[in-house]
FIBA-73382 format. One line per 10 residues: number of its first residue (from 1); their letters; for each residue x, y, z of C-alpha. Coordinates in steps of 0.5 Angstrom, whole numbers, always signed. Layout:
! FIBA-73382
NUM = A = X/Y/Z | ... $
//
This chain:
! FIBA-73382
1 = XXXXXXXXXX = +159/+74/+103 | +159/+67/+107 | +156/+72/+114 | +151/+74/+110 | +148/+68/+107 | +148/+66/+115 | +145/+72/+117 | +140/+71/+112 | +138/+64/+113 | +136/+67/+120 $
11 = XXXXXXXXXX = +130/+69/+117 | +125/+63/+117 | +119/+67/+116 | +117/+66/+108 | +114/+74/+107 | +121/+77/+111 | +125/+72/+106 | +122/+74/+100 | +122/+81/+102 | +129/+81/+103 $
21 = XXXXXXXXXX = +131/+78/+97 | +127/+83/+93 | +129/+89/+97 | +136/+87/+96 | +135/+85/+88 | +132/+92/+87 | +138/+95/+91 | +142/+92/+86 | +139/+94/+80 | +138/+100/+83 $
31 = XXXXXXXXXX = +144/+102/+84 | +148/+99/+78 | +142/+104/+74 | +145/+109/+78 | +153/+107/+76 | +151/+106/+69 | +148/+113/+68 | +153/+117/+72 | +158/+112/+66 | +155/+114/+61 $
41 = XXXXXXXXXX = +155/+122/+64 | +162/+122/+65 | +163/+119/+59 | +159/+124/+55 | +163/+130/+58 | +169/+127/+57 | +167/+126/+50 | +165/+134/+50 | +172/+136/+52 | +176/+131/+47 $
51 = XXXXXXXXXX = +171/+135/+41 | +174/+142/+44 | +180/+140/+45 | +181/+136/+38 | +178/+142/+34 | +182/+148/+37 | +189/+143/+36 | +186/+141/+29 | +185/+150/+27 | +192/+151/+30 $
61 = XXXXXXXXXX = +196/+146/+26 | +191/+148/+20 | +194/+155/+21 | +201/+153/+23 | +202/+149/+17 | +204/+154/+12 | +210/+156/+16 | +213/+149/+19 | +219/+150/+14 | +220/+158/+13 $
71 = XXXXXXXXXX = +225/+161/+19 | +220/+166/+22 | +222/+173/+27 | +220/+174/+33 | +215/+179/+31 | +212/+174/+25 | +211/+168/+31 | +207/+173/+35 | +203/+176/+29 | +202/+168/+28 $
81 = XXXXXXXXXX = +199/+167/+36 | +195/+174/+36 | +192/+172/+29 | +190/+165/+34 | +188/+168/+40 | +183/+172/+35 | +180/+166/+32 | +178/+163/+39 | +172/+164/+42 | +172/+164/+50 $
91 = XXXXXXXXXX = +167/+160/+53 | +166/+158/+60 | +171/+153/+63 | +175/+153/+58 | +182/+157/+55 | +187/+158/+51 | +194/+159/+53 | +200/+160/+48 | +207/+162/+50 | +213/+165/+46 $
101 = XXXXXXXXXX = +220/+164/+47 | +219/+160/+54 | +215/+166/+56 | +206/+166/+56 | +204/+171/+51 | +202/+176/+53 | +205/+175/+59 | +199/+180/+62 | +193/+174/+61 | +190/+172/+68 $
111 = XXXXXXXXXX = +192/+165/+69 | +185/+161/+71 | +185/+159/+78 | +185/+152/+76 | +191/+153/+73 | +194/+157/+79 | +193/+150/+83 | +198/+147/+78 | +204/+151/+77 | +209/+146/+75 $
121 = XXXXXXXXXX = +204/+144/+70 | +204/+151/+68 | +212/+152/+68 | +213/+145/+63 | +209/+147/+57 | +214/+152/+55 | +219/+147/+55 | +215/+142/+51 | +218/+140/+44 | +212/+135/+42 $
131 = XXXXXXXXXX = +205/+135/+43 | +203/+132/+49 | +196/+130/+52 | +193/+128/+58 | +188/+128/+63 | +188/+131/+71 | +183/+128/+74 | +183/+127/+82 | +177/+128/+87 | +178/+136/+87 $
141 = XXXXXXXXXX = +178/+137/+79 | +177/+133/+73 | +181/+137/+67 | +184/+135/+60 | +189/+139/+56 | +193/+139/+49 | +200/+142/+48 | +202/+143/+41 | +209/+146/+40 | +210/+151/+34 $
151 = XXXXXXXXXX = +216/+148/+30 | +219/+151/+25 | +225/+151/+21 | +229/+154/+27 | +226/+150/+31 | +220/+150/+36 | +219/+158/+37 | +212/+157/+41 | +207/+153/+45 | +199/+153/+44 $
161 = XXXXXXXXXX = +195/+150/+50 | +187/+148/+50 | +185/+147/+57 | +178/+144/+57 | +175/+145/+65 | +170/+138/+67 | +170/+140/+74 | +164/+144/+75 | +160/+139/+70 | +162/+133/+74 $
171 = XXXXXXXXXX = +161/+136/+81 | +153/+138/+78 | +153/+130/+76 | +155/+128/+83 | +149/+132/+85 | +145/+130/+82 | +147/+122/+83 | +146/+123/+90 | +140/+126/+90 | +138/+121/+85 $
181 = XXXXXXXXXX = +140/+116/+91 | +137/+119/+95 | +130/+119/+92 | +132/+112/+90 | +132/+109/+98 | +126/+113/+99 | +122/+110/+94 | +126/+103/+95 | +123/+103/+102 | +115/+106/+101 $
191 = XXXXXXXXXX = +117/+100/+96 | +120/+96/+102 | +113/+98/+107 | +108/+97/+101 | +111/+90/+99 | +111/+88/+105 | +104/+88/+106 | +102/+86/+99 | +105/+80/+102 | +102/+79/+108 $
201 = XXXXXXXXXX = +96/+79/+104 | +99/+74/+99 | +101/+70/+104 | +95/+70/+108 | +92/+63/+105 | +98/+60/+107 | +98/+63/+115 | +91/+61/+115 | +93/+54/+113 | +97/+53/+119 $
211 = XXXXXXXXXX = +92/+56/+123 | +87/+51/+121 | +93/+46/+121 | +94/+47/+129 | +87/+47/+130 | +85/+40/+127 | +84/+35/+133 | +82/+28/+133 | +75/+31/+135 | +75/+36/+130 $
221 = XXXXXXXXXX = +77/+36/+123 | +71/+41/+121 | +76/+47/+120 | +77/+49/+113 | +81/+55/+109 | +76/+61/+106 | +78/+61/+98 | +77/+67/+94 | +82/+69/+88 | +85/+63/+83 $
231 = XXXXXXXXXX = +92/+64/+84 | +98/+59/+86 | +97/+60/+94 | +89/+60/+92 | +90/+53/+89 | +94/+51/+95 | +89/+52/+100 | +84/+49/+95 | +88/+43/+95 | +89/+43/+102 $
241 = XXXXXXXXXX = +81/+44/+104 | +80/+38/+100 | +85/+33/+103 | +82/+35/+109 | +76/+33/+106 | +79/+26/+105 | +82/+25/+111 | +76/+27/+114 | +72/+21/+110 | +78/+17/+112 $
251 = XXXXXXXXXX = +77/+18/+119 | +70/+18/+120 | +71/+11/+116 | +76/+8/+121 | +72/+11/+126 | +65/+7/+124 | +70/+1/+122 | +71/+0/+130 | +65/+2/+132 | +62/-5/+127 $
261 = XXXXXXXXXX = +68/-9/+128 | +67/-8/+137 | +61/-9/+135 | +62/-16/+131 | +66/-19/+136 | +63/-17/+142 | +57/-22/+141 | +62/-28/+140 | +67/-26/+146 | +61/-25/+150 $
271 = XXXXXXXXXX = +58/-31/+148 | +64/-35/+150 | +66/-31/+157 | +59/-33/+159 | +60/-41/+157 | +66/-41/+161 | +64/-38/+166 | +58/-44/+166 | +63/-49/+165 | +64/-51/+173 $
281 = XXXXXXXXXX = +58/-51/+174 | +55/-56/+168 | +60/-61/+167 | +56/-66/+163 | +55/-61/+157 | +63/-60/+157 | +63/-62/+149 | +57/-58/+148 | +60/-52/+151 | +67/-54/+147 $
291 = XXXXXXXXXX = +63/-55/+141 | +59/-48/+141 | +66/-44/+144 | +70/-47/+137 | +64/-45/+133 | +65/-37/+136 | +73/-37/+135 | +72/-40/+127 | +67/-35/+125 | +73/-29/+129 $
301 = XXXXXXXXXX = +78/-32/+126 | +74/-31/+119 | +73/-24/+120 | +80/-22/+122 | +82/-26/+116 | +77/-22/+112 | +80/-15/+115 | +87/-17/+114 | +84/-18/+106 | +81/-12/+105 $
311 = XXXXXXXXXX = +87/-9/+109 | +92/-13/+104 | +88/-10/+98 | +91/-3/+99 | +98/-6/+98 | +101/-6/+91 | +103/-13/+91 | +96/-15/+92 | +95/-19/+86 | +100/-23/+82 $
321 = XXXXXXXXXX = +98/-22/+75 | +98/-28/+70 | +95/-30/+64 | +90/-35/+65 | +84/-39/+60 | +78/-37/+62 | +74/-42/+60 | +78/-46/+64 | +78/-42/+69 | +70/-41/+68 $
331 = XXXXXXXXXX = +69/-48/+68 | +74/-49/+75 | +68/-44/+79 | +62/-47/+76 | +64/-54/+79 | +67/-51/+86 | +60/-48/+86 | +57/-53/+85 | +59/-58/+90 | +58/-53/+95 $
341 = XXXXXXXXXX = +51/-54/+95 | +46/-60/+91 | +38/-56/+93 | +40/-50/+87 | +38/-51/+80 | +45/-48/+78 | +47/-46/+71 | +53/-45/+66 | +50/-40/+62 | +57/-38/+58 $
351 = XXXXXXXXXX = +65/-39/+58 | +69/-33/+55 | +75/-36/+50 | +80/-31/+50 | +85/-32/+55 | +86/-26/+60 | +91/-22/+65 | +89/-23/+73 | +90/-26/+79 | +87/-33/+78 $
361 = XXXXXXXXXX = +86/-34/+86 | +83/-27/+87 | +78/-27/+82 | +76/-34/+83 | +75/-32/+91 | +71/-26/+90 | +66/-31/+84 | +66/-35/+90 | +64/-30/+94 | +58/-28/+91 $
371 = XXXXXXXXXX = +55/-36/+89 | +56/-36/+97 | +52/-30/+98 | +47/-32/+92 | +46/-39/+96 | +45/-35/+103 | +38/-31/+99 | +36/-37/+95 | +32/-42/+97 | +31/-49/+95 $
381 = XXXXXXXXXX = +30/-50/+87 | +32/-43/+87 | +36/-42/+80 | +44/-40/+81 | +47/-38/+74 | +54/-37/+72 | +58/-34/+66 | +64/-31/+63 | +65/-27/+57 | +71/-22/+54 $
391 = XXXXXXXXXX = +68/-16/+50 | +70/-9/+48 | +77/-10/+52 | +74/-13/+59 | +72/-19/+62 | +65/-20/+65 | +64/-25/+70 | +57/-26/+73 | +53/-30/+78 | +45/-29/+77 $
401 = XXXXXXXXXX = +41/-32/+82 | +33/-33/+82 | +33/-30/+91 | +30/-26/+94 | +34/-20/+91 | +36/-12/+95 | +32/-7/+96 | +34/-1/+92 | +35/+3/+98 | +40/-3/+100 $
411 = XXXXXXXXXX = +44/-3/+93 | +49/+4/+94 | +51/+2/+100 | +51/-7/+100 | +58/-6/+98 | +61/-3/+104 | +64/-7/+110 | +60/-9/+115 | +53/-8/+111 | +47/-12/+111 $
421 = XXXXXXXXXX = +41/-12/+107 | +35/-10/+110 | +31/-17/+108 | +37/-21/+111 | +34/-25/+117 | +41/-27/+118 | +39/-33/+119 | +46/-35/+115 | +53/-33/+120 | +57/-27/+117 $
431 = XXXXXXXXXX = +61/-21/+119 | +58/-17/+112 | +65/-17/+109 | +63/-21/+103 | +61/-16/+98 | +67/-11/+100 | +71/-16/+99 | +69/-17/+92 | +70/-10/+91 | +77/-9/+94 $
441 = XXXXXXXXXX = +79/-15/+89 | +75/-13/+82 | +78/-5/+83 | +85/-8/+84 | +85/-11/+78 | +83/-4/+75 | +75/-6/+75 | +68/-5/+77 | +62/-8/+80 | +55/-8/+77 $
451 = XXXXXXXXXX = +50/-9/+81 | +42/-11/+78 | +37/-13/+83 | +29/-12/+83 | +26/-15/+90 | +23/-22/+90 | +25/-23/+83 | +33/-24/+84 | +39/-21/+83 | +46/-20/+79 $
461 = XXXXXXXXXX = +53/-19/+80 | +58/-17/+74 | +65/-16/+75 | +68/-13/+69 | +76/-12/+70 | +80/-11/+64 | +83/-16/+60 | +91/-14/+60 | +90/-7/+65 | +94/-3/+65 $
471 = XXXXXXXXXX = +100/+0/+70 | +97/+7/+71 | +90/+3/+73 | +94/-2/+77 | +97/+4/+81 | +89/+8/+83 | +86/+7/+90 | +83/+0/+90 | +78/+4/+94 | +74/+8/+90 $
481 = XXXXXXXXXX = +67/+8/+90 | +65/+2/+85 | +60/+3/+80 | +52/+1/+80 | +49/+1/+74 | +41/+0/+73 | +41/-4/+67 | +40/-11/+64 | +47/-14/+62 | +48/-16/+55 $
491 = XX = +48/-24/+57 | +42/-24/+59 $
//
């Protein structure tokens, strides 16, 4: 058994597996199909030959019983046993023999030729002086037999024998068994070639996934499996396709993110090869030069804080959640906000009351990122308004400016890294992470993003996270697409 299991784990094709396992389950269930109905055959014969055997022994006792007690001449025990003999019907492949006085009776009855095999058989039963039943079976022959002694008051004065012959019926059935088996290995194996191809047609999807699999390259992720059906494996090769389809979002994103962050940090690294190349030969602007290299390596050092927050943002210990009072905290960025600048008309429009489960730090930071983004599009006077409140489950907290606003062009795409709107002049340095940092830390606290904006008459942004979020909302992607919702908030 154990050669065989090692035999079998050779086979590492899935179709050749699978087909094994059937061909060898369906050999099994054929082959105890075929011994139980071969059982239940030779159970019927034998149940044949016992209902002979136990009505020819029943007549002869019936028929033998008015005389166990009387003293019978010779003459009476042979009238007896003619009398037996003439109640008998031959039939094929079974006898009667009676004997009288040791002798067979009458002595010229020709002996079958299954008897004339067992001569010692033969030469007990006169001799027998208690019934005896018993089965001779072996691979040449199958035949019972009943041996019922006459007894009477001078004691046993003959002997009745029933043969029944099963030979002849068993050998029919082992015929017909084989051929049975052989029309069973011939169907089991059109089954075997039949299944075999069923297979590789099932198993199709799967050799073509590993097809495409193998034909996947960094250059091309263009290749898909053709689905057809609504099966097991037909799923699977959907589900494939679309994780291509993800992987291949993800890799035109991470191609388009080098692309913008060499962007991004070529212009600062040439800006400060080219003054150190100057140095030498403009000494007297050394702390010119100093001042406008440190200025540049501030605003790289900016960006690859920025990367590695939105990198950090897709980590599961990202936020430290605990309840915190928003009217504090509301009131905490309204006046963080307004140090940064005096020339705006800032306003605290609302303060929520109930007290709310986030990351104070983070949440504090994405506010702060939008009243900074609100100062670089607003203009001296402009108005820069702040609120919070809890409604329906969810904190909304808003930054509402008077600027310039976003082209509505602009809006779907404002929050994605290292994008501008079309209307900035830049007069204002920045690599364009702000918005996507914002995003990153409102979708981790299992929120969203609203965005209204009309151009020249300003611009809104809403973050709107739940007040005590749950596990499952924690656990999702933080970045999935955020929410653009073309609508006036209910504060305003």
């Amino acid at each position: 058994m154990q050669q065989l299991l090692e035999w079998f784990m050779h086979f590492r094709n899935i179709r050749a597996r699978l087909l094994v396992w059937y061909f060898l389950l369906a050999v099994c269930t054929t082959g105890v199909a075929i011994w139980v109905t071969r059982q239940i055959y030779c159970n019927r014969i034998d149940a044949q030959a016992e209902a002979f055997l136990a009505e020819e022994v029943e007549r002869f006792q019936r028929a033998a019983a008015p005389l166990r007690r009387r003293q019978l001449s010779d003459q009476e025990v042979v009238a007896f046993f003619e009398q037996v003999l003439a109640s008998y019907v031959p039939i094929k492949n079974e006898w009667v023999l009676t004997f009288i006085n040791g002798q067979r009776y009458p002595a010229n009855q020709p002996l079958p030729a299954l008897l004339q095999q067992h001569p010692d058989l033969v030469a007990q039963w006169p001799r027998l002086e208690i019934s005896e039943r018993q089965r001779m079976i072996s691979p040449d022959y199958r035949f019972f037999y009943v041996a019922e002694p006459l007894v009477t008051a001078e004691g046993v004065q003959g002997v009745f024998v029933a043969i029944h012959d099963s030979t002849a019926a068993y050998q029919s059935g082992t015929e017909v068994m084989g051929l049975v088996l052989k029309v069973s290995a011939g169907v089991l194996g059109g089954f075997f070639v039949i299944a075999w191809m069923m297979a590789g047609r099932i198993l199709r999807p799967l050799r073509l996934m590993n097809q495409t699999a193998r034909k996947i390259t960094a250059s091309d992720m263009t290749q898909r499996i053709p689905v057809h059906g609504a099966d097991e494996i037909t799923e699977t090769a959907a589900t494939f396709n679309s994780m291509l389809d993800r992987l291949q979002l993800v890799f035109d994103s991470q191609q388009e993110f080098f692309k913008d962050v060499s962007h991004e940090l070529r212009t600062p690294i040439t800006v400060i090869q080219g003054q150190l190349e100057l140095l030498p030969y403009r000494p007297e602007k050394q702390s010119e030069t100093i001042a406008l290299i440190m200025n540049e390596l501030t605003q790289m050092s900016r960006l690859v804080n920025d990367l590695l927050l939105l990198a950090k943002a897709e980590r599961p210990d990202f936020l430290i959640l605990k309840p915190e009072d928003l009217d504090w905290l509301t009131e905490e960025i309204y006046f963080k906000a307004r140090s940064l600048t005096c020339y705006r008309d800032w306003r605290l429009e609302a303060k929520g009351l109930y007290p709310a489960v986030i990351d104070r730090q983070r949440l504090s930071q994405a506010v702060m990122n939008l009243v900074q983004n609100a100062i670089r599009h607003t203009q001296s006077g402009d108005t820069i308004a702040l609120g919070s409140i809890a409604t329906d489950g969810d904190l909304r907290f808003w930054v509402r400016d008077t600027g310039e606003g976003i082209a509505e062009a602009d809006q779907p795409k404002i929050f994605e890294r290292f994008t501008r709107a079309t209307n900035n002049n830049r007069q204002f340095e920045g690599a364009g992470l702000g918005l996507s940092i914002v995003n990153a830390i409102v979708q981790a606290h299992g929120g969203r993003v609203e965005l209204t904006s009309e151009l020249g008459q300003g611009s809104t942004f809403t973050l709107i996270v739940p007040l005590e979020p749950s596990v499952e909302r924690l656990e999702t992607d933080p970045h999935e697409s955020h929410s653009h919702r073309r609508r006036q908030p209910s504060h305003h």
